[in-house]
C-alpha positions, 0 to 999 in steps of 0.5 A: 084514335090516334095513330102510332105517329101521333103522339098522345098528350095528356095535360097534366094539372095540379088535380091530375099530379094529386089523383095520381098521389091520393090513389097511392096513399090509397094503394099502399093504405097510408095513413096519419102521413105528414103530407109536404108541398114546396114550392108548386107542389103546395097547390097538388099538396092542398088537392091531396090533402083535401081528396084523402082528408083520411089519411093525411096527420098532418101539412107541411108547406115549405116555401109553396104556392098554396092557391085558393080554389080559383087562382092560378100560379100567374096571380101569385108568381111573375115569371118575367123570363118564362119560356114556354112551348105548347106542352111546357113552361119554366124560368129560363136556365139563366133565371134558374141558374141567377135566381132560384138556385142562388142560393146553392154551392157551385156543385150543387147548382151544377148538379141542380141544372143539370135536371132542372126542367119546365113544369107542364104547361097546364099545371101552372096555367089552370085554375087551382080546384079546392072545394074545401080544403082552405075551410077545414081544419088542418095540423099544418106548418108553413115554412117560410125560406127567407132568401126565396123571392116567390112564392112572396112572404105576403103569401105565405103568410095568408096561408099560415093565418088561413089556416092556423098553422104554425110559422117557421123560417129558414134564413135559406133560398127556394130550394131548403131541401138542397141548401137545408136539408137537416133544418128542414127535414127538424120542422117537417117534424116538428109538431 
């Protein structure tokens, strides 16, 4: 057991992030929601959806890493300029600042750096677990920011035939929900 000096660490994946949301969906008993992913929240929106079939009405993917069961972020995303620590890994700052949030005014980039932090190590190295979520059926959307590097548009689009779902794009970067956010909040309702 560890003592007060030693800190506990638990890795957080993309299976735990979902644990956490499928049991408040449970909690709160929602149902019938409109569960959206972006960026790697797609792969913890594709847990959820899977572990909490019931309550979901419908998936949105918004630019995001939708993995089938097995693959990892690394097969999909090249992060040349990762910096990566035993507990975290990201895009530098200066790849956050030229690259992901190009895309963004001068004071919506500052405020965007300003809390910008690395993912959990284990979320973006462990292998995605999906038993059955690419082989259902799903009301889903997929989103497709047209000036956003990763997740590629290959990728997106292997989602949106996988699953059926319907296509939309926005002429925006990896960040809609900044840059967009009236044209993005119209498609996660659209049906």
């Amino acid at each position: 057991m560890p003592n007060a000096a030693t800190p506990c660490v638990v890795a957080s994946t993309p299976e735990s992030q979902a644990a956490e949301i499928s049991e408040m969906l449970f909690f709160e008993d929602l149902r019938g929601i409109v569960l959206v992913g972006t960026s790697c929240g797609g792969m913890v929106a594709a847990r959820v959806a899977e572990t909490s079939r019931d309550r979901v009405g419908r998936i949105v993917l918004a630019d995001a890493l939708a993995l089938f069961n097995g693959e990892t972020v690394a097969d999909h995303v090249k992060r040349p300029t990762a910096v990566t620590t035993d507990t975290a890994t990201g895009p530098s700052r200066e790849d956050a600042a030229n690259r992901m949030f190009v895309s963004l005014d001068a004071p919506t980039k500052d405020w965007a750096l300003a809390r910008y932090t690395s993912h959990p190590v284990a979320a973006m190295a462990a292998p995605v677990k999906l038993d059955s979520f690419w082989q259902q059926s799903w009301n889903a959307s997929v989103i497709w920011c047209k000036q956003s590097v990763n997740p590629p548009l290959s990728h997106q689009k292997r989602a949106a035939e996988t699953l059926k779902a319907r296509w939309y794009e926005l002429d925006t970067g990896h960040y809609p929900m900044l840059t967009e956010p009236k044209a993005l909040a119209d498609l996660i309702m659209a049906e």
